[in-house]
PDBQT receptor file of N, H, CA, C and O in Angstrom, charges set to zero:
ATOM      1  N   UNK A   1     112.049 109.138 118.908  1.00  0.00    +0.000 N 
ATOM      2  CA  UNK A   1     110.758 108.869 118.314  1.00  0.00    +0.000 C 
ATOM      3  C   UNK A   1     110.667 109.573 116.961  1.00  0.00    +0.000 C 
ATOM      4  O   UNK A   1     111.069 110.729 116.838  1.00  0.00    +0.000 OA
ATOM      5  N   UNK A   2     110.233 109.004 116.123  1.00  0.00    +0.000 N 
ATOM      6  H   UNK A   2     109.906 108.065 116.223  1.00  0.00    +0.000 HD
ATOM      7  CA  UNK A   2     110.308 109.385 114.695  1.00  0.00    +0.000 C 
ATOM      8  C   UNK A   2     109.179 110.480 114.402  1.00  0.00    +0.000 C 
ATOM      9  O   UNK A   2     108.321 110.077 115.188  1.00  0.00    +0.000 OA
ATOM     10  N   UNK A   3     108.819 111.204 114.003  1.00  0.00    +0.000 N 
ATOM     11  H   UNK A   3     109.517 111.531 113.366  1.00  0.00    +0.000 HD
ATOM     12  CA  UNK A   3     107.645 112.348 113.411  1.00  0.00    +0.000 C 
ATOM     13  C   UNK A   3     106.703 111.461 112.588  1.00  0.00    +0.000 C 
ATOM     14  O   UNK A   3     106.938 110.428 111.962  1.00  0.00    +0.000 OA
ATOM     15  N   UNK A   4     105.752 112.042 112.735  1.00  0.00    +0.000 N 
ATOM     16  H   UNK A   4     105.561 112.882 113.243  1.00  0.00    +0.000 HD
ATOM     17  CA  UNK A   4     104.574 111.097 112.003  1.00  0.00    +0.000 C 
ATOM     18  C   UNK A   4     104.221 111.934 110.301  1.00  0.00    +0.000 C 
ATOM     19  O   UNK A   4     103.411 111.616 109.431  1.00  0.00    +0.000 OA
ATOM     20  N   UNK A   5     105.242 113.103 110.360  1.00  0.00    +0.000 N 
ATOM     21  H   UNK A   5     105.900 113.362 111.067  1.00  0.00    +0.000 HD
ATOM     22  CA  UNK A   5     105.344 113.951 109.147  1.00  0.00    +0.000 C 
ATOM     23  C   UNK A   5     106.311 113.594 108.130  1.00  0.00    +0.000 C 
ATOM     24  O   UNK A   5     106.634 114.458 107.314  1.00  0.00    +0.000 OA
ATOM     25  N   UNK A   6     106.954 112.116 108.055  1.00  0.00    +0.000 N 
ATOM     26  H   UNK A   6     106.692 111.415 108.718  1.00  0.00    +0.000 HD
ATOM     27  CA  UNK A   6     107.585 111.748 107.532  1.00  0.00    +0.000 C 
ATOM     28  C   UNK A   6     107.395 111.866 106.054  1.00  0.00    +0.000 C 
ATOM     29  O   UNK A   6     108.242 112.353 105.306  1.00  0.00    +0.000 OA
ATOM     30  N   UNK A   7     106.253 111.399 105.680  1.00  0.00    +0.000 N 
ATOM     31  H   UNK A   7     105.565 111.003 106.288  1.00  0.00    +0.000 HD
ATOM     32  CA  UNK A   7     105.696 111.090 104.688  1.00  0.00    +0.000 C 
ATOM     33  C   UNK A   7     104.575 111.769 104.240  1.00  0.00    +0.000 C 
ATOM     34  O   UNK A   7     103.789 111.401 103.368  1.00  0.00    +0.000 OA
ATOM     35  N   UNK A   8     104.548 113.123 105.114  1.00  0.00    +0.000 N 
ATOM     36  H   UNK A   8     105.186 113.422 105.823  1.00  0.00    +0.000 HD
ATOM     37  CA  UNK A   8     103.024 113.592 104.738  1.00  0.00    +0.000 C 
ATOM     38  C   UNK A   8     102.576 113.940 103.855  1.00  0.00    +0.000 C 
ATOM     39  O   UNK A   8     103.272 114.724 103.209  1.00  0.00    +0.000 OA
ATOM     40  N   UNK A   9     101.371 113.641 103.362  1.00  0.00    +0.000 N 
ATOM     41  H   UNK A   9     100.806 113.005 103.887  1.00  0.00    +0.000 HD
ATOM     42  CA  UNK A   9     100.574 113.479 102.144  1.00  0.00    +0.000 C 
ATOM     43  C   UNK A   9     101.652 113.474 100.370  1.00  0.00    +0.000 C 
ATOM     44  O   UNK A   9     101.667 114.219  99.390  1.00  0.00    +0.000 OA
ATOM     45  N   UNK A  10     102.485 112.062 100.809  1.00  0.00    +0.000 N 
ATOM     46  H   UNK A  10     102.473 111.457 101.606  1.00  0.00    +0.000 HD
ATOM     47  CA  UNK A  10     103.205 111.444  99.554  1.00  0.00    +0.000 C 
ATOM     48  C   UNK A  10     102.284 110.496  99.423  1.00  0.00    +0.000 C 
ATOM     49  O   UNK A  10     102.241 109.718 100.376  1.00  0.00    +0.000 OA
ATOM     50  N   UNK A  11     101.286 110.239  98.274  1.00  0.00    +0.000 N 
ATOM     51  H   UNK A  11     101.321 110.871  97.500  1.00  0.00    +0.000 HD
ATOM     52  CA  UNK A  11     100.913 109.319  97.735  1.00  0.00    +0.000 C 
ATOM     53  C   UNK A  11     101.508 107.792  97.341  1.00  0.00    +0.000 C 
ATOM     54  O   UNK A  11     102.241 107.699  96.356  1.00  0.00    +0.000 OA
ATOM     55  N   UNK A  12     101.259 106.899  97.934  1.00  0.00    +0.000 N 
ATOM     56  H   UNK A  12     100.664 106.974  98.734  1.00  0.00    +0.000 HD
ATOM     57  CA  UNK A  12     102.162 105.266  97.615  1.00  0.00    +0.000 C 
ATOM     58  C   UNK A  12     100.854 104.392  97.350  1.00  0.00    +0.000 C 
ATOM     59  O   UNK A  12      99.700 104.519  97.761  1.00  0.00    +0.000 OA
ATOM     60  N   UNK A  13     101.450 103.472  96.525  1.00  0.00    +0.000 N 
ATOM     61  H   UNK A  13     102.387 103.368  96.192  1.00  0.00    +0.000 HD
ATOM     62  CA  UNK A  13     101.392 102.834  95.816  1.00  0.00    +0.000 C 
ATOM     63  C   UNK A  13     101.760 101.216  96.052  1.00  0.00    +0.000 C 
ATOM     64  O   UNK A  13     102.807 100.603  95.839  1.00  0.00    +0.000 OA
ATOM     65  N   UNK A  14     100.556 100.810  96.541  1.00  0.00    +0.000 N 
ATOM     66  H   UNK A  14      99.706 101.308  96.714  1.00  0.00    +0.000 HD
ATOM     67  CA  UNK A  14     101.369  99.109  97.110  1.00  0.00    +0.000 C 
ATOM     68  C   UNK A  14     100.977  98.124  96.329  1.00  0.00    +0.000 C 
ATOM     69  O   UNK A  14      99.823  98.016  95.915  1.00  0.00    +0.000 OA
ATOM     70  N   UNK A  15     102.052  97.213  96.031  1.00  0.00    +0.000 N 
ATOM     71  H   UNK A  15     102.990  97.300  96.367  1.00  0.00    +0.000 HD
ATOM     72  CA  UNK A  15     101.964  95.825  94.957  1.00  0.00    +0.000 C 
ATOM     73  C   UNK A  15     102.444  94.497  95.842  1.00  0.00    +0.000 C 
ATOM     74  O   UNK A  15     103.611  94.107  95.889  1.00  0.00    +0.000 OA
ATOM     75  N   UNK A  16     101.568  94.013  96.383  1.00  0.00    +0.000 N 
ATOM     76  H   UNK A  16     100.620  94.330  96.345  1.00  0.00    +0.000 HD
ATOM     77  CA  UNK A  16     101.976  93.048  97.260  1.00  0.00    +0.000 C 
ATOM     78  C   UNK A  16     101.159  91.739  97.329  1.00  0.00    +0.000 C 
ATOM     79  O   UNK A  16      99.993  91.675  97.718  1.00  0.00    +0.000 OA
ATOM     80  N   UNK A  17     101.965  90.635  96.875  1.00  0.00    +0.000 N 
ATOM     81  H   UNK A  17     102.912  90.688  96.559  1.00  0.00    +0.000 HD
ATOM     82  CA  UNK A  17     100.870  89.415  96.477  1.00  0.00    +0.000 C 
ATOM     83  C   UNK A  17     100.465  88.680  98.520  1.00  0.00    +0.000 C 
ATOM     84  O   UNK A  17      99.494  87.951  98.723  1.00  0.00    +0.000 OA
ATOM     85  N   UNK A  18     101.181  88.998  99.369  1.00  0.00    +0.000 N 
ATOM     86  H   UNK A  18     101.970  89.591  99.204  1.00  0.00    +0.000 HD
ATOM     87  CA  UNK A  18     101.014  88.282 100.560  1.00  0.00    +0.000 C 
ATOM     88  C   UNK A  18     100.179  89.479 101.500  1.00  0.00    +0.000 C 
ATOM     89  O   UNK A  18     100.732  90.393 102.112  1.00  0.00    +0.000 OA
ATOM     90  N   UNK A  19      98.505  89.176 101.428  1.00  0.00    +0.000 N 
ATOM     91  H   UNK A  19      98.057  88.434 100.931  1.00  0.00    +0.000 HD
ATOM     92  CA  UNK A  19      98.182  90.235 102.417  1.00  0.00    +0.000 C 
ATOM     93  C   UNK A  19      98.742  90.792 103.625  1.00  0.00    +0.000 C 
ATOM     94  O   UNK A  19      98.786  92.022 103.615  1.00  0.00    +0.000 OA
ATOM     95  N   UNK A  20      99.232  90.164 104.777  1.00  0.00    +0.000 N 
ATOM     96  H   UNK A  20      99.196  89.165 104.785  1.00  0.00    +0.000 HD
ATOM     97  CA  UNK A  20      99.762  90.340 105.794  1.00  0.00    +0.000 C 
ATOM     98  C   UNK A  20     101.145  91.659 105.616  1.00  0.00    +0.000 C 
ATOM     99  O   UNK A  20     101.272  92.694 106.271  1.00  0.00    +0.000 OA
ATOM    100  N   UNK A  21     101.905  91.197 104.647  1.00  0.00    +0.000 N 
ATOM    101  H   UNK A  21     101.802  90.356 104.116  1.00  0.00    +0.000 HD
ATOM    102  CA  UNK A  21     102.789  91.995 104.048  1.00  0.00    +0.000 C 
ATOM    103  C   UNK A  21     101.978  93.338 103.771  1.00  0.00    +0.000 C 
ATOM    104  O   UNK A  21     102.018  94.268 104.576  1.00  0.00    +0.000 OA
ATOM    105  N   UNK A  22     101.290  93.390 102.670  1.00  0.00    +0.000 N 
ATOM    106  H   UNK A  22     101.257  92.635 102.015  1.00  0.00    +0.000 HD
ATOM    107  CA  UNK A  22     100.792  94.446 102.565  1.00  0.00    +0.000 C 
ATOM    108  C   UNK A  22      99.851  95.181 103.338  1.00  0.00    +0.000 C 
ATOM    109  O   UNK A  22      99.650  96.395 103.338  1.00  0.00    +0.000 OA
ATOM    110  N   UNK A  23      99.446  94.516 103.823  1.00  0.00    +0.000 N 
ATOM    111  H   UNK A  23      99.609  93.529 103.823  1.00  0.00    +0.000 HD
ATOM    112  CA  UNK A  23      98.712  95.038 104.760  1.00  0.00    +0.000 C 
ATOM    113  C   UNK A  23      99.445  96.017 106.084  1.00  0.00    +0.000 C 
ATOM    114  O   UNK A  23      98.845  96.988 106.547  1.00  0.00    +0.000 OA
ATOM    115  N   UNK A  24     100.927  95.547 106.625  1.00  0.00    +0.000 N 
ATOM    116  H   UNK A  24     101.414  94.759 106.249  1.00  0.00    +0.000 HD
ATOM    117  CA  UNK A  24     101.439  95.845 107.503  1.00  0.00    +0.000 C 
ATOM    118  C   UNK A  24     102.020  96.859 106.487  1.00  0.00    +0.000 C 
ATOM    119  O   UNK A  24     102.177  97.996 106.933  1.00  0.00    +0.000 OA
ATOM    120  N   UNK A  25     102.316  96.673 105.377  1.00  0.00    +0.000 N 
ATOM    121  H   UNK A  25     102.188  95.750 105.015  1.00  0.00    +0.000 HD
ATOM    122  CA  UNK A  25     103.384  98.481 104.743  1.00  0.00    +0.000 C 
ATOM    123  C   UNK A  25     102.187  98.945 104.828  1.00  0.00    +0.000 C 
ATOM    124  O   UNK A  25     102.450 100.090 105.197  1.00  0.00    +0.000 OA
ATOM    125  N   UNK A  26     101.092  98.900 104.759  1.00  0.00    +0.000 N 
ATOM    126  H   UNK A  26     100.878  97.970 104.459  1.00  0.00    +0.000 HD
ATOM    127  CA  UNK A  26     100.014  99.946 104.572  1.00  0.00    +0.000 C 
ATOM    128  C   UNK A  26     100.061 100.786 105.730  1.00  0.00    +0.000 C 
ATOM    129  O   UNK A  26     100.102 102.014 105.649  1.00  0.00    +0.000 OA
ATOM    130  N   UNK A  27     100.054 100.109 106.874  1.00  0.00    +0.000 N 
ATOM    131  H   UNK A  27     100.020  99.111 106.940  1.00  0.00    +0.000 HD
ATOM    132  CA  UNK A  27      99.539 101.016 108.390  1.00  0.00    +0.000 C 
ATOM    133  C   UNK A  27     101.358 100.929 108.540  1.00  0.00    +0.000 C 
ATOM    134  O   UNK A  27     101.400  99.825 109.084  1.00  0.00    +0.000 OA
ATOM    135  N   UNK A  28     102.030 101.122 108.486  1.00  0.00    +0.000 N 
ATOM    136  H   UNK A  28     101.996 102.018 108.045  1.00  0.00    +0.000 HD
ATOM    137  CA  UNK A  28     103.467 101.692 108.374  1.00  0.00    +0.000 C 
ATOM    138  C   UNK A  28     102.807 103.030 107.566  1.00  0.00    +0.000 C 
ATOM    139  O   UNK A  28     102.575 104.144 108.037  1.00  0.00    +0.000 OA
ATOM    140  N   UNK A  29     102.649 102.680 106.587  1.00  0.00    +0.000 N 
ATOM    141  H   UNK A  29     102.838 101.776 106.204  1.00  0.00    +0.000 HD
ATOM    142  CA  UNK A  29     103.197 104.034 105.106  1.00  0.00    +0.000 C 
ATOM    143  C   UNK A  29     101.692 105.109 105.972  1.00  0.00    +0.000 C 
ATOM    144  O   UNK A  29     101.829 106.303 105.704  1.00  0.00    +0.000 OA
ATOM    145  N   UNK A  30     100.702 104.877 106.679  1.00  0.00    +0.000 N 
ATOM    146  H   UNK A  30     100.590 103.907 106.897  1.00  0.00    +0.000 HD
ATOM    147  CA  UNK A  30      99.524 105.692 107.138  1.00  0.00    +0.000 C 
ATOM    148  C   UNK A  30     100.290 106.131 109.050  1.00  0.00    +0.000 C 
ATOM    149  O   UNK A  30     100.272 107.194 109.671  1.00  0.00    +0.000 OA
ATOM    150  N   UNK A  31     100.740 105.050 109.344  1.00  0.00    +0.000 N 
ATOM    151  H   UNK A  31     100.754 104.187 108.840  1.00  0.00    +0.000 HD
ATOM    152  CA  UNK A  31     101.359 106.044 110.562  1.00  0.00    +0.000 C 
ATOM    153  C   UNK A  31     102.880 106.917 110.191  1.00  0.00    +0.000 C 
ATOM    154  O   UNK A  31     103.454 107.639 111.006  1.00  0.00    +0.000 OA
ATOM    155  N   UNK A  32     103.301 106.682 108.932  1.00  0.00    +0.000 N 
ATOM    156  H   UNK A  32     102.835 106.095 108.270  1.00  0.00    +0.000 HD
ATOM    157  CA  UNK A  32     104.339 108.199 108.732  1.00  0.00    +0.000 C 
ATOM    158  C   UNK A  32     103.598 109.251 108.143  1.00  0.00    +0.000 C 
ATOM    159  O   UNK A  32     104.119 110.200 107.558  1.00  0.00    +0.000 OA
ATOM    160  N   UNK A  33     102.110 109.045 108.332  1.00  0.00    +0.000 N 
ATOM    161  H   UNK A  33     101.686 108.274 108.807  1.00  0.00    +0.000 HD
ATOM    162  CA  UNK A  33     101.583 109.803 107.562  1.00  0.00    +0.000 C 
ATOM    163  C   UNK A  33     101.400 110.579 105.824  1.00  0.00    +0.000 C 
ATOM    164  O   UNK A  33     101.201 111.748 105.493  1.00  0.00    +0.000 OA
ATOM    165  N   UNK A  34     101.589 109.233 104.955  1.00  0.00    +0.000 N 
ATOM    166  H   UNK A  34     101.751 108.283 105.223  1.00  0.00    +0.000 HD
ATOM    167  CA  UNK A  34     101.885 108.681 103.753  1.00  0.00    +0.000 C 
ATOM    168  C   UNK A  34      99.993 108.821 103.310  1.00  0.00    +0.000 C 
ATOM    169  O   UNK A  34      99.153 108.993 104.192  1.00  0.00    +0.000 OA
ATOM    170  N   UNK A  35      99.727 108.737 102.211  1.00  0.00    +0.000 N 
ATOM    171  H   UNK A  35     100.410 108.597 101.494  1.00  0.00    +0.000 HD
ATOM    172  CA  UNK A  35      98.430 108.194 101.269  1.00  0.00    +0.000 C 
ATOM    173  C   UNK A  35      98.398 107.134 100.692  1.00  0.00    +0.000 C 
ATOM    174  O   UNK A  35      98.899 107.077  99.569  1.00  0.00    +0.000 OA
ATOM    175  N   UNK A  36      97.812 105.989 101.269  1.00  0.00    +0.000 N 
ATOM    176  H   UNK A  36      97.405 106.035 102.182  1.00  0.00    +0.000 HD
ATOM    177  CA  UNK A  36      97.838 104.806 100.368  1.00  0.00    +0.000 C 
ATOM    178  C   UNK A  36      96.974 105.237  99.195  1.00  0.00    +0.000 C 
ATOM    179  O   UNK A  36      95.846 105.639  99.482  1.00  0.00    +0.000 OA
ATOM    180  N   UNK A  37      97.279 105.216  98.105  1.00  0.00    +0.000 N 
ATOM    181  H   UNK A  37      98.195 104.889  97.872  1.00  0.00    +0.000 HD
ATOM    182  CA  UNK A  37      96.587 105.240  97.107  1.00  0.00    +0.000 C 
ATOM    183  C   UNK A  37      95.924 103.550  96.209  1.00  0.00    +0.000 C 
ATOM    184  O   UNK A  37      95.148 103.102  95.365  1.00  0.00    +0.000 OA
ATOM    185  N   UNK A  38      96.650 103.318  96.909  1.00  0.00    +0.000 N 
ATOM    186  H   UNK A  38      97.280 103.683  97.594  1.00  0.00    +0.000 HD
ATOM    187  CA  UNK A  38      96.249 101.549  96.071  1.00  0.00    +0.000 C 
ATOM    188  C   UNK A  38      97.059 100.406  96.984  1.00  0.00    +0.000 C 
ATOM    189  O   UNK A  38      98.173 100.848  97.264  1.00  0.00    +0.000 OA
ATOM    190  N   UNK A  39      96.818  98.957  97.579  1.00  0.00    +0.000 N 
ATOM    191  H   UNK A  39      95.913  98.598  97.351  1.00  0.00    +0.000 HD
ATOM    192  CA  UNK A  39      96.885  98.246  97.369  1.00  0.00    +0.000 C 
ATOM    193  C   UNK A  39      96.442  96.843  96.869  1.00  0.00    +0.000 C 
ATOM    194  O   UNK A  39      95.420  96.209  97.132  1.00  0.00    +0.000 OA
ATOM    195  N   UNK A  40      97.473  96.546  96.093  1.00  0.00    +0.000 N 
ATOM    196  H   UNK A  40      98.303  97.061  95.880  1.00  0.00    +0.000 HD
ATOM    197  CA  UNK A  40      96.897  95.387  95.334  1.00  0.00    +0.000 C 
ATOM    198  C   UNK A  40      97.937  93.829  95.356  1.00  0.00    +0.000 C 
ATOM    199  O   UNK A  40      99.155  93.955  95.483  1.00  0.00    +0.000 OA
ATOM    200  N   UNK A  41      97.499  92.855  95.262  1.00  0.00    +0.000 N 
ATOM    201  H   UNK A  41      96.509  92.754  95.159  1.00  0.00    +0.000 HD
ATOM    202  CA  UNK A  41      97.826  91.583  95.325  1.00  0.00    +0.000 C 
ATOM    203  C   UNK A  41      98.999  91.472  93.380  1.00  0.00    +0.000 C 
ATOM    204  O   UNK A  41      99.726  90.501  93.170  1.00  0.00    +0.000 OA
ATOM    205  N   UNK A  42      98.905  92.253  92.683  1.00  0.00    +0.000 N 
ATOM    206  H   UNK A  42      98.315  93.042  92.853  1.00  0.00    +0.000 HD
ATOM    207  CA  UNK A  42      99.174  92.360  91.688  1.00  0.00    +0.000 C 
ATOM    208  C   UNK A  42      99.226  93.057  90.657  1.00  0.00    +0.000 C 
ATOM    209  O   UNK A  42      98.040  93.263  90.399  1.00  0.00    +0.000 OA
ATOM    210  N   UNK A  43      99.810  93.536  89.926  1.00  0.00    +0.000 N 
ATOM    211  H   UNK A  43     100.774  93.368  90.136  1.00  0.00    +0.000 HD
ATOM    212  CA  UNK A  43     100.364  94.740  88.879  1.00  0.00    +0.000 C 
ATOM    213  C   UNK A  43      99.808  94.604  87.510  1.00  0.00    +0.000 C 
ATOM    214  O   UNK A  43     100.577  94.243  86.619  1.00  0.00    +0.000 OA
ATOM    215  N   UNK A  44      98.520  94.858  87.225  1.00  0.00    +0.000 N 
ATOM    216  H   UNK A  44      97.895  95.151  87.949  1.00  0.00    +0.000 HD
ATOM    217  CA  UNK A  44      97.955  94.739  85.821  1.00  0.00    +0.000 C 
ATOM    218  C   UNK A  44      97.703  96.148  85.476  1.00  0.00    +0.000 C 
ATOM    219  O   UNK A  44      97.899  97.264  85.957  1.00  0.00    +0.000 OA
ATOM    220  N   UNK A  45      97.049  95.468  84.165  1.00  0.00    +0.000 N 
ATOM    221  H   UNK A  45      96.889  94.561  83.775  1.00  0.00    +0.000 HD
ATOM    222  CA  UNK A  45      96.563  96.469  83.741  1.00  0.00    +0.000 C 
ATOM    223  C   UNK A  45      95.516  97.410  84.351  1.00  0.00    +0.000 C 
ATOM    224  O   UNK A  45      95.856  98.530  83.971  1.00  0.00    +0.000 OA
ATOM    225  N   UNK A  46      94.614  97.499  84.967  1.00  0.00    +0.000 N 
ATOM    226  H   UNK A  46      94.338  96.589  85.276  1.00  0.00    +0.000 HD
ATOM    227  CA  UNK A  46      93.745  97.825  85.749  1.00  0.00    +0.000 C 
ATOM    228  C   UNK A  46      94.721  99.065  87.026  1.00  0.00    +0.000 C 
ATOM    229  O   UNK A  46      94.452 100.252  87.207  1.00  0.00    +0.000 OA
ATOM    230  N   UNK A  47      95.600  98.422  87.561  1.00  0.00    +0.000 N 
ATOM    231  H   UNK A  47      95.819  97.458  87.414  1.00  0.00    +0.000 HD
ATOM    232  CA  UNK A  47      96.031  98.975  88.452  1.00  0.00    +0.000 C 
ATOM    233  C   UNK A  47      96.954 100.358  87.938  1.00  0.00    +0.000 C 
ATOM    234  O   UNK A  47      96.851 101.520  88.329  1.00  0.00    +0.000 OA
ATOM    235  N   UNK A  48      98.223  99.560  86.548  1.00  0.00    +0.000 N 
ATOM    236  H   UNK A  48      98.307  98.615  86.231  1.00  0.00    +0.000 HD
ATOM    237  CA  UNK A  48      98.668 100.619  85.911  1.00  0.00    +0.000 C 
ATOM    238  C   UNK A  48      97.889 102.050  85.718  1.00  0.00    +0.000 C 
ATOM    239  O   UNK A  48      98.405 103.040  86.236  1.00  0.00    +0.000 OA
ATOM    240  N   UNK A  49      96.630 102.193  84.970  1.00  0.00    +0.000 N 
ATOM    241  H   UNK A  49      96.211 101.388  84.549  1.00  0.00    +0.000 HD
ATOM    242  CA  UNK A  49      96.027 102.840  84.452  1.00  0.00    +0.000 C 
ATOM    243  C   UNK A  49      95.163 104.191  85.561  1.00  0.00    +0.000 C 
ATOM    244  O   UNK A  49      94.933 105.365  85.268  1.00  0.00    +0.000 OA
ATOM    245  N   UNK A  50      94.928 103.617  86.548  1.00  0.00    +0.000 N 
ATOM    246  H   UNK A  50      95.115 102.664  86.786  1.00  0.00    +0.000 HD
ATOM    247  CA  UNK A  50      94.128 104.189  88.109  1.00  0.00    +0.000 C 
ATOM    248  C   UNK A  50      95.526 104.371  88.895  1.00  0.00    +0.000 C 
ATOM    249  O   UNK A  50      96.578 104.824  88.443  1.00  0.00    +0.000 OA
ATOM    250  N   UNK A  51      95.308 103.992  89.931  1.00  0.00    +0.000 N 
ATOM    251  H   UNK A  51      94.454 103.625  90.298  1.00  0.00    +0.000 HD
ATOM    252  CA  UNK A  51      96.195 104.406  91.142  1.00  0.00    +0.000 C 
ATOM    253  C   UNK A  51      97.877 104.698  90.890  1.00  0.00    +0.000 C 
ATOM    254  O   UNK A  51      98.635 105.406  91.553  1.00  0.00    +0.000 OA
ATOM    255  N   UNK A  52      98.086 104.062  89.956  1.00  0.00    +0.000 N 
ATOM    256  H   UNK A  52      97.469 103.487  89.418  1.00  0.00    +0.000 HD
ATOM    257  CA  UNK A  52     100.127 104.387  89.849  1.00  0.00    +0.000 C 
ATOM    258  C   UNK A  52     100.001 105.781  89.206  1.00  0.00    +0.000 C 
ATOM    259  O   UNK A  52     100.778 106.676  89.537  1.00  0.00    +0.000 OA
ATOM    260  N   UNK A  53      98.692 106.045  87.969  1.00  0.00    +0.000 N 
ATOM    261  H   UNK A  53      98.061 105.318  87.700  1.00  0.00    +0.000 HD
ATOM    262  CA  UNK A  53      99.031 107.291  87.664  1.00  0.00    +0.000 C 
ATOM    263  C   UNK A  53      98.951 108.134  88.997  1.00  0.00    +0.000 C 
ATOM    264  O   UNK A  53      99.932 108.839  89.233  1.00  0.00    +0.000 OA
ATOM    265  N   UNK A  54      97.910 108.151  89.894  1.00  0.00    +0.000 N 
ATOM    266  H   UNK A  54      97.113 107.579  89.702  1.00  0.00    +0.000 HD
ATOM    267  CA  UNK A  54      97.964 108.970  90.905  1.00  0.00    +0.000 C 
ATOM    268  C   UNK A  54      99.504 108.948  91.627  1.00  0.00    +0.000 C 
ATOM    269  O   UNK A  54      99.997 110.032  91.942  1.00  0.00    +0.000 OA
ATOM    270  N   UNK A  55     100.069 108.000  91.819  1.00  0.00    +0.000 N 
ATOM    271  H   UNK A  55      99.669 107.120  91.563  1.00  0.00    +0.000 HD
ATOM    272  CA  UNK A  55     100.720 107.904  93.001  1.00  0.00    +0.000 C 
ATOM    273  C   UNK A  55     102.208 108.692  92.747  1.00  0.00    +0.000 C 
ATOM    274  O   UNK A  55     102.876 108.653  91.714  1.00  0.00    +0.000 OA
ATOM    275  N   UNK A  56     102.560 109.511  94.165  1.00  0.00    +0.000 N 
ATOM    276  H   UNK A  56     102.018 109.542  95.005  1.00  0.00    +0.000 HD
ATOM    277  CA  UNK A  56     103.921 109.736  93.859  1.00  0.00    +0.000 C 
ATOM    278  C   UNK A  56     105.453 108.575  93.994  1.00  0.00    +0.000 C 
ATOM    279  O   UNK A  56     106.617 108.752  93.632  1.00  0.00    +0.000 OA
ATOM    280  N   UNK A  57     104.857 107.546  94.593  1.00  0.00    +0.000 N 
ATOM    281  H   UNK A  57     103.912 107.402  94.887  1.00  0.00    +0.000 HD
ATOM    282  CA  UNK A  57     105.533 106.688  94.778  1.00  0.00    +0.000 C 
ATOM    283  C   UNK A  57     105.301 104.983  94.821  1.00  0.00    +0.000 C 
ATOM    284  O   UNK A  57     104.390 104.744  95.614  1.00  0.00    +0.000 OA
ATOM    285  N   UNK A  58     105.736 103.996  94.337  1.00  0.00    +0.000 N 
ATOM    286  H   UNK A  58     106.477 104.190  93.694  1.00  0.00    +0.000 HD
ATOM    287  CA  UNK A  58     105.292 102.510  94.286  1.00  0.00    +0.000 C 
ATOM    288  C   UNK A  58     105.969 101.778  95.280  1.00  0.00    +0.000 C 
ATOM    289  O   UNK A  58     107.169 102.022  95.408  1.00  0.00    +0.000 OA
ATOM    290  N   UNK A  59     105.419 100.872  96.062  1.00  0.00    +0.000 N 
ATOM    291  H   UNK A  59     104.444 100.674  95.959  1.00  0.00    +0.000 HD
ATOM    292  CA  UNK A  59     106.370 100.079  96.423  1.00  0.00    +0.000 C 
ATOM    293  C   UNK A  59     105.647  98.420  95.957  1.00  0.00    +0.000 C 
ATOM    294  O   UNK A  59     104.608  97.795  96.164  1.00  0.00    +0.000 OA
ATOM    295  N   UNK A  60     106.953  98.239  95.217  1.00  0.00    +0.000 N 
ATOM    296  H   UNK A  60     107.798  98.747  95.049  1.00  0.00    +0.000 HD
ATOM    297  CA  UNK A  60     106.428  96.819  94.735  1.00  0.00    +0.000 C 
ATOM    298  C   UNK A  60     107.400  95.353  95.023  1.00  0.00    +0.000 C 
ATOM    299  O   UNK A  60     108.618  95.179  94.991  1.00  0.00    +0.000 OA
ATOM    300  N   UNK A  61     106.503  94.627  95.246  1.00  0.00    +0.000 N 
ATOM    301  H   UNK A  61     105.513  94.768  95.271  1.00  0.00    +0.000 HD
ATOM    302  CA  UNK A  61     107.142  93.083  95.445  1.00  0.00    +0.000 C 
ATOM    303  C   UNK A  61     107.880  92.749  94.127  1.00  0.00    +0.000 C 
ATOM    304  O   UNK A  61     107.175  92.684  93.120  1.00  0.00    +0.000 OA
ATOM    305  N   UNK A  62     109.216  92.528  94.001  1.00  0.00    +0.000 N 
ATOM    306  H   UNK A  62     109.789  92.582  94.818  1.00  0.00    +0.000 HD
ATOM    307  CA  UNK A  62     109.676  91.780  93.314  1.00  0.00    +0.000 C 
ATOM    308  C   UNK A  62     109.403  90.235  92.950  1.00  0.00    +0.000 C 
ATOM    309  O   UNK A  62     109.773  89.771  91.871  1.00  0.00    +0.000 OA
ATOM    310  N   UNK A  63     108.990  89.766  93.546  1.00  0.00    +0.000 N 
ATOM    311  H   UNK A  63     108.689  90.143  94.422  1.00  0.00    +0.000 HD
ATOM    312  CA  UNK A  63     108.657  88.427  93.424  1.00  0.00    +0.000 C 
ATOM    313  C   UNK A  63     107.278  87.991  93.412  1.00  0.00    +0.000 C 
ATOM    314  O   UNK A  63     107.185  86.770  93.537  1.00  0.00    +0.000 OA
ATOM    315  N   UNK A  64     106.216  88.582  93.304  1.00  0.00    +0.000 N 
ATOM    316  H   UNK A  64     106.292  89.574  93.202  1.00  0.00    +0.000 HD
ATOM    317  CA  UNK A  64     104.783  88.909  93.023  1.00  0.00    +0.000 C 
ATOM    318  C   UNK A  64     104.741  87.350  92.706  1.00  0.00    +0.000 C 
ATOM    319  O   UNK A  64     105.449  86.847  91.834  1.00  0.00    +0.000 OA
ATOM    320  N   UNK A  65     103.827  86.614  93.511  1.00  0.00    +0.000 N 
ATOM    321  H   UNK A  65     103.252  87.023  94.220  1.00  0.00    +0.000 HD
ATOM    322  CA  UNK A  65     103.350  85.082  92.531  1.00  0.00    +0.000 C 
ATOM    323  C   UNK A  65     104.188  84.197  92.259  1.00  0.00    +0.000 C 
ATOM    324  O   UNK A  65     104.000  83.162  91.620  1.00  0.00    +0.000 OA
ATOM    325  N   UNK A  66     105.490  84.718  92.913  1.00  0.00    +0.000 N 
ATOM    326  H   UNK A  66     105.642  85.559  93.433  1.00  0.00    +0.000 HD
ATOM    327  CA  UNK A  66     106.706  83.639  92.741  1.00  0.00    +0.000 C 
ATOM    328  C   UNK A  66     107.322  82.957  93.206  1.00  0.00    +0.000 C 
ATOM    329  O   UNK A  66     108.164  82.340  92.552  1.00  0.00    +0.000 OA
TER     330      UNK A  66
C-alpha cells in the first residue's frame, strides 16, 4: 500500500481539456496528498499568470483541443 505522504503539500498544477481526465488526476494528486492549485480545461494567459506561478509542479495535456 502506497503512503498517502507521497506528495505532501507539493503544489500541482492541472491542464486538462477532458474533464473526466482531469478530474480523476485531481483526486489521484489529493489522495497522495498533493495541492491542487489549479485545474483548467486550458493554458492561457489567465492561468499562466495565477496558479503556475504558485505551483511547484504542472501536469499538462499535450494535446489540449486536439
Amino acid at each position: 500500500m502506497r503512503s498517502r505522504q507521497e506528495l505532501l503539500d507539493t503544489r500541482i498544477l492541472i491542464v486538462e481539456d477532458e474533464y473526466l481526465i482531469m478530474d480523476e488526476a485531481r483526486i489521484i494528486v489529493e489522495d497522495a496528498g498533493g495541492i491542487v492549485v489549479g485545474a483548467h480545461g486550458s493554458l492561457d494567459a489567465e492561468v499562466l499568470d495565477g496558479p503556475a506561478i504558485s505551483s511547484d509542479v504542472a501536469v499538462l495535456d499535450i494535446n489540449i483541443r486536439g
